[in-house]
C-alpha positions in Angstrom: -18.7 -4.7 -2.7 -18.3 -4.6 -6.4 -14.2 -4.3 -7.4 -13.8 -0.8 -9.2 -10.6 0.1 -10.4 -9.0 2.9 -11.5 -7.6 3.5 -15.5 -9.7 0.2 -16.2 -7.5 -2.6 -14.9 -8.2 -6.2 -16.5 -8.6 -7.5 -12.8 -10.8 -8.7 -10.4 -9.7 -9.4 -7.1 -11.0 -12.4 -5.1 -11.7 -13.2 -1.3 -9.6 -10.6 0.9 -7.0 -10.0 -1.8 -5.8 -6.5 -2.0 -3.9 -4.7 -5.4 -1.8 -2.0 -4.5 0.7 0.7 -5.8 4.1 1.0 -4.0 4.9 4.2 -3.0 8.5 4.8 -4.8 11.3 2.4 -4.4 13.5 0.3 -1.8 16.3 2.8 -2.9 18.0 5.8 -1.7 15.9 7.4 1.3 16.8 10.6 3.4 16.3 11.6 6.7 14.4 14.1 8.5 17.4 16.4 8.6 18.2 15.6 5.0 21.0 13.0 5.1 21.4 10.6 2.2 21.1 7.0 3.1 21.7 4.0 0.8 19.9 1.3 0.3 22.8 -0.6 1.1 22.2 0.4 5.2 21.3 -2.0 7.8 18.1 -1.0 9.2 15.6 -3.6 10.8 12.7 -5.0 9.7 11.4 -2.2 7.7 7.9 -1.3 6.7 6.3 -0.1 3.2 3.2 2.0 2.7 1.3 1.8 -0.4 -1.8 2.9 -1.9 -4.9 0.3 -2.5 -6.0 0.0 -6.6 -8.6 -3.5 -6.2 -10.3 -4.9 -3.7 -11.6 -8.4 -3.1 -15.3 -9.1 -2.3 -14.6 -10.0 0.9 -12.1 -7.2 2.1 -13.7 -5.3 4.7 -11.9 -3.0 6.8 -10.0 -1.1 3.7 -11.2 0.6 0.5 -9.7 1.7 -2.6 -7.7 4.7 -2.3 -6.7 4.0 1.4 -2.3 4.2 2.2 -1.7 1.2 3.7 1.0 -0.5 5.6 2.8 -3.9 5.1 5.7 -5.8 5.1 7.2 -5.8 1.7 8.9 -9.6 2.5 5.2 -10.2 2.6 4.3 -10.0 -0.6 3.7 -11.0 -4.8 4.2 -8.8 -7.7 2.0 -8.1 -10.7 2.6 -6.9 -13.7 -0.7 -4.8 -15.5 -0.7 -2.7 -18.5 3.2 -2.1 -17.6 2.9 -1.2 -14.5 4.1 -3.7 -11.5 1.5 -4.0 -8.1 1.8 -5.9 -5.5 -0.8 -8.5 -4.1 -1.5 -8.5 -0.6 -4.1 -10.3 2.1 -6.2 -8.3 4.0 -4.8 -9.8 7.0 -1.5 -9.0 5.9 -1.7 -5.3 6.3 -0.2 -3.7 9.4 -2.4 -0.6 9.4 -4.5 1.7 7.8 -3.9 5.5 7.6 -6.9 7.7 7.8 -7.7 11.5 7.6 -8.6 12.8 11.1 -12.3 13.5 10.9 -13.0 14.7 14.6 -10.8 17.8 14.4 -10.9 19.0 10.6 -7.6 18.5 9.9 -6.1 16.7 7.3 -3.1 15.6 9.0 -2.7 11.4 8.9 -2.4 9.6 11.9 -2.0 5.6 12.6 
C-alpha cells in the first residue's frame, strides 16, 4: 500500500512504522463527573490514543485515519511543517478502535 498523507507531508514511512497525531496533551484531564485532575497525579501506567497520518508499506492491520492506542513511554517525536508526531511500530500499538459495523451505530468499541 502506497503512503498517502494528509496536507502533503514531506514523508514516507518505511517497514511497519506508523505517523501519528496525539490527541491533546499529558496535561490537565477531568473526570467523568467533571473533577479537575493535574497532571501532577499518580496514576499507573497510563495509555494514549492518537490518530494515524502515514503508514509504512508493510503496516497491515491499521490504516490512515484509524484512533489508535499506545504507550506514550513507547515512543519518538517528529517535528513536520511545525507540527510535532509521534513515530510508532506497528507492533507497538495496544489496539485499534473501530466503528461498529454489525449494528449501525457509530459508537466505538475496543
Amino acid at each position: 500500500m502506497a503512503d498517502t498523507t494528509p496536507g502533503n507531508l514531506p514523508i514516507k514511512m518505511l517497514h511497519d512504522r506508523l505517523l501519528v497525531s496525539a490527541d491533546g496533551d499529558a496535561g490537565e484531564r477531568k473526570s467523568g463527573g467533571g473533577i479537575v485532575i493535574p497532571a501532577t497525579a499518580s496514576v499507573g501506567k497510563r495509555l494514549a490514543w492518537a490518530e494515524v497520518v502515514a503508514i509504512g508499506q508493510h503496516v497491515r492491520q491499521v490504516k490512515i485515519g484509524d484512533r489508535v492506542l499506545f504507550d506514550p513511554e513507547d515512543r519518538a517525536e517528529v517535528e513536520l511543517q511545525s507540527r510535532t508526531y509521534l513515530l510508532l511500530r506497528e507492533r507497538d500499538l495496544h489496539a485499534v478502535a473501530a466503528q461498529r459495523v454489525d449494528t449501525g451505530s457509530t459508537g466505538l468499541y475496543l
